[in-house]
N, C-alpha and C positions, 0 to 999 in steps of 0.2 A: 617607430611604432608600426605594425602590422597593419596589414590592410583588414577587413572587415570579414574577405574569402580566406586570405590566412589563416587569421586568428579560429574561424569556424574550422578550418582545415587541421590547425594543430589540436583544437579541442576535438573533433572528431576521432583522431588520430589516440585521442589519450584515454575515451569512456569507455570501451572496450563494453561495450552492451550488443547488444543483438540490433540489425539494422533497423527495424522500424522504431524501437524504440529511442536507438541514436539519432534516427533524422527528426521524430517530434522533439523531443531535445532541441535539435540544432535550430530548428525552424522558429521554433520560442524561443530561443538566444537571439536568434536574427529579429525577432520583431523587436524585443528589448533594446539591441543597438541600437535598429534603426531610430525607432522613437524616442531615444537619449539621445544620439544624433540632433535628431530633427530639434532637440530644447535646447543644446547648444549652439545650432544654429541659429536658431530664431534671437539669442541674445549675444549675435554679433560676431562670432568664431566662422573660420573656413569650413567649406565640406568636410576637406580634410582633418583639419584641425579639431572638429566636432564628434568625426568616428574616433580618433584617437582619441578625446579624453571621454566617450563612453566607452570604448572598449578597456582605457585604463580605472576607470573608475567599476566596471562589470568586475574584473579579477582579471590575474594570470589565468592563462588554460590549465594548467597541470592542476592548480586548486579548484578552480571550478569543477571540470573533471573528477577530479577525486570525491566533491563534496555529492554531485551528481549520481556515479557510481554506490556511494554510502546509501543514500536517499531510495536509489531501485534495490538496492540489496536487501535492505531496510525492509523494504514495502513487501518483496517478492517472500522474505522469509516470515511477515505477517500472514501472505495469504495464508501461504503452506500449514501455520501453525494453527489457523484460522477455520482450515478445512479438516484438518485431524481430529481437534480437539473432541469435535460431536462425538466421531466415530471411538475416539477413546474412551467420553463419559458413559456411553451407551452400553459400550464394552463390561466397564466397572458399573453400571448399573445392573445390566443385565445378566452377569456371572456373582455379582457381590451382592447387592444392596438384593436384587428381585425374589433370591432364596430367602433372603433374612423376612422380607415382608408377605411372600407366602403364606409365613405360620399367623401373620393376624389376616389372613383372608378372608375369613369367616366374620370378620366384625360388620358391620353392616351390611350386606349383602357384594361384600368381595371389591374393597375399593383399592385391591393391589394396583389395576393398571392406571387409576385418576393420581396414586401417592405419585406412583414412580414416573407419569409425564411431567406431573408437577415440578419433580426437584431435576428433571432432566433440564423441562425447559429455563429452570432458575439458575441452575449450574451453568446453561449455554448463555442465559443473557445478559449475566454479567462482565466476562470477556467479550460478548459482543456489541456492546454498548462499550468497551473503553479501548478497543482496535483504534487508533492511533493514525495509521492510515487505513480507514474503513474501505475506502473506495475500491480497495487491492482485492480486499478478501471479504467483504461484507455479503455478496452475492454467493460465494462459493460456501460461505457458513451457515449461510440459510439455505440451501439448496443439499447440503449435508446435513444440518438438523434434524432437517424435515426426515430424510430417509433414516434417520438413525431412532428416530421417534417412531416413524413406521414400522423399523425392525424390531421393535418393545412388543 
């Protein structure tokens, strides 16, 4: 069984992320061991004995890794999608839907720009309320909304 530096060494080795974001990784695997560690020691098992069977019970590296990998890809390709989308609906509002509602402009004294915030902000808050991993891309969609609402 791998020692504790190993096993981080060979997972290290396999996440192929960007360095800051490998070492928060690794540094939250390490406290995990450690503290799986430290409960099978406390019921009776070696030092030794205790890193190895949380390190076996943690996963291989190559799956961890992989599942790891999946997980920032995951998140990274939410933001991305996360931060578009505004500037998309904006897009299609304001070349599509903004001509169409023009011609009722005249209805109570010109409520074009209230219709089209409204279904701007209805169309954003739905995908922004069911981001998945919010934390990724929640800041960067509100922060594109907003401008994309001011561009109206």
């Amino acid at each position: 069984m791998p020692s504790l530096e190993e096993y981080l060494g060979d997972l290290a080795r396999q996440l192929h992320l960007d360095t800051p974001n490998k070492e928060e990784i690794l540094q939250e695997i390490r406290s995990h061991l450690v503290e799986s560690a430290a409960d099978f020691h406390q019921k009776g098992y070696s030092s030794e004995e205790s890193m190895a069977l949380a390190i076996a019970r943690f996963g291989e590296a190559g799956k961890v890794a992989q599942m790891m990998r999946q997980v920032y890809v995951e998140s990274a390709n939410q933001a991305v999608l996360s931060a578009l989308l505004p500037v998309a609906l904006t897009m299609i509002f304001k070349w599509i839907f903004l001509p169409l509602l023009k011609g009722i402009g005249s209805w109570q004294g010109n409520p074009t720009p209230v219709i089209t915030i409204s279904l701007v902000l209805l169309a954003l808050l739905i995908p922004g309320l069911t981001m998945r991993r919010w934390r990724y891309g929640y800041a960067a969609w509100a922060f594109f909304s907003l401008i994309a609402i001011a561009q109206m």
